[in-house]
C-alpha positions as CSV (number, residue, x, y, z in Angstrom):
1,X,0.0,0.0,0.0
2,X,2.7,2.3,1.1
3,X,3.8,2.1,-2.6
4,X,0.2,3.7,-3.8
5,X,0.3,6.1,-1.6
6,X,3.6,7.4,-2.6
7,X,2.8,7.2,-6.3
8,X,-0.2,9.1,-6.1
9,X,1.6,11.5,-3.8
10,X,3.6,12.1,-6.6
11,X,1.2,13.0,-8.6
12,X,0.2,15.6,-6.3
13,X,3.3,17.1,-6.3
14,X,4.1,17.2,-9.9
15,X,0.5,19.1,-10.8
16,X,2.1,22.0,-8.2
17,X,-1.4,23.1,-6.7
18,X,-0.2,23.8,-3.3
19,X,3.4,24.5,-1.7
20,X,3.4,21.5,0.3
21,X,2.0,17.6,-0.5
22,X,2.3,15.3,2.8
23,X,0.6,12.1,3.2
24,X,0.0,12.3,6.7
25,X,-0.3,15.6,9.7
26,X,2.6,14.3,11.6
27,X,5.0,15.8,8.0
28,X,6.2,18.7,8.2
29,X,3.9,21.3,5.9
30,X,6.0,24.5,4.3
31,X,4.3,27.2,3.2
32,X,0.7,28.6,3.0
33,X,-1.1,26.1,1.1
34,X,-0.7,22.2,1.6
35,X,-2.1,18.5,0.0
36,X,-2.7,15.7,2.6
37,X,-3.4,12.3,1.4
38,X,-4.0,9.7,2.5
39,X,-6.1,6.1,2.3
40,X,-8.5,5.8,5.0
41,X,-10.6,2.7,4.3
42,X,-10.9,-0.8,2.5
43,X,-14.5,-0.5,0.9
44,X,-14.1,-3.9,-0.6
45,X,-11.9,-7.2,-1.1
46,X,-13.2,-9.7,-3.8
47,X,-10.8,-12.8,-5.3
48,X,-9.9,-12.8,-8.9
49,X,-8.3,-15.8,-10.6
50,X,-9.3,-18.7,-7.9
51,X,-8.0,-16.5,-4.9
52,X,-4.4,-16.0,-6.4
53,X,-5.5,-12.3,-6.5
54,X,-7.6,-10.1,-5.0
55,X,-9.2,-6.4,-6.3
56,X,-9.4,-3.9,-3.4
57,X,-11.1,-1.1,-3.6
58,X,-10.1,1.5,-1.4
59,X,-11.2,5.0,-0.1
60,X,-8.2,7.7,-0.4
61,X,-9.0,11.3,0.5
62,X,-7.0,14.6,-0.5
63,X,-7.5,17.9,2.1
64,X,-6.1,20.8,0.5
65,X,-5.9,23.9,3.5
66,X,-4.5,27.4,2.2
67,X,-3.7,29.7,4.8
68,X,-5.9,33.3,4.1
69,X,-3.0,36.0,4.6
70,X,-3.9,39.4,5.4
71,X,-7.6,39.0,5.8
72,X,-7.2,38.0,1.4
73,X,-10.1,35.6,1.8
74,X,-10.8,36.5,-1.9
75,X,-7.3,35.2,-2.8
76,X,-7.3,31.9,-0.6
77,X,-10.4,31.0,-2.3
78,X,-9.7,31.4,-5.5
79,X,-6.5,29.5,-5.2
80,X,-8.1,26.5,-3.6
81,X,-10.9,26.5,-6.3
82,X,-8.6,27.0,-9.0
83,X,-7.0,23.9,-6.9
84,X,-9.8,21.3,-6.6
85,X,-10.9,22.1,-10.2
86,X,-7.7,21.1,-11.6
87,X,-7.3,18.4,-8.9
88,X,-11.0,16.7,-10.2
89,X,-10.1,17.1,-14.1
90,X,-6.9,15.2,-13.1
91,X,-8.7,12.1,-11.2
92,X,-11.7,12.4,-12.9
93,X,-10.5,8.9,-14.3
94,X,-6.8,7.7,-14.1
95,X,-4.1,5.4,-13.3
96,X,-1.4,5.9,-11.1
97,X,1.0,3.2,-9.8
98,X,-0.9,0.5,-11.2
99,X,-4.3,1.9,-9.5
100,X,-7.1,3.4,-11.2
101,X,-8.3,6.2,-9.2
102,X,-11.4,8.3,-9.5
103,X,-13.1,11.3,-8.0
104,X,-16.4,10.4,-5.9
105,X,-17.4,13.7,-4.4
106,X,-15.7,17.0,-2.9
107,X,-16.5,19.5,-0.1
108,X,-15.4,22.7,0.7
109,X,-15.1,24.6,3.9
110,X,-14.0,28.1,6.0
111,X,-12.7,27.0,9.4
112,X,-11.0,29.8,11.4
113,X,-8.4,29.5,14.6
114,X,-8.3,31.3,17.8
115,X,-5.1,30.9,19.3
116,X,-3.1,34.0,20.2
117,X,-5.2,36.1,17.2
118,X,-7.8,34.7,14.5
119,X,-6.4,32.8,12.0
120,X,-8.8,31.8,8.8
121,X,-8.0,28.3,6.3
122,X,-9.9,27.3,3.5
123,X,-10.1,24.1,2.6
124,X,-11.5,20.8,0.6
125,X,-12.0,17.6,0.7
126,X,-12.3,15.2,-2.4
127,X,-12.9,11.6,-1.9
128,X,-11.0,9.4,-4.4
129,X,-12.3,5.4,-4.9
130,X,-8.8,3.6,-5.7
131,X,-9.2,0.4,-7.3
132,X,-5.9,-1.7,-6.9
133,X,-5.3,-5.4,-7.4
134,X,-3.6,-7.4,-4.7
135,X,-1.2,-10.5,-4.7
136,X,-2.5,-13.6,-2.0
137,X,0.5,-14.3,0.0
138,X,-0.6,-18.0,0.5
139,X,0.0,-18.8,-2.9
């Protein structure tokens, strides 16, 4: 799995819609804007081929958060649109790292953050359905 996740990581970083791509919170994030990923769930596990294989189908979800600097919410929005719209054209359908992957829904959000002053992020969500066949190790 952990080579999925860093292919499609990769893929993050290469389309360059935010400063930072991690695929967990406890990387360190650079910048203003940043990509988490990660898979969170197995939806499904059905043998192929007499049990020799197996196709999982897993649930993978991208956050993207961009700080809003100087009260710009404006600016912070229109970045993470511009974001999640080139983000959904790009796994609208694909493969990457012998997975296809596809878009099943996004969300987008304001949250703000009291700690010493207000802070305000913008953010979204997209749910990606990763389809990925598996090897049996009791071959």
């Amino acid at each position: 799995m952990n080579e999925l996740e860093v292919a499609i990581k990769e893929r993050l970083e290469y389309l360059n819609l935010a400063d930072t791509v991690v695929l967990d919170f406890n990387e360190r994030m650079d910048g203003d804007s940043v990509l988490i990923f990660g898979v969170r769930s197995l939806r499904s596990l059905e043998p192929v081929m007499d049990g020799k294989l197996y196709r999982a189908t897993l649930e993978g979800h991208v956050t993207g958060v961009w700080k809003v600097k100087d009260g710009d919410v404006t600016s912070a929005v229109t970045s993470r649109n511009d974001a999640l719209e080139r983000l959904v054209e790009e796994f609208l359908y694909t493969k990457v790292g012998g997975a296809y992957v596809r878009v099943t829904k996004w969300e987008k959000d304001i949250r703000q953050d009291v700690m010493d002053d207000r802070r305000f992020y913008v953010l979204f969500d997209v749910t990606l359905e990763i389809k990925v066949n598996v090897k049996s190790r009791l071959m």
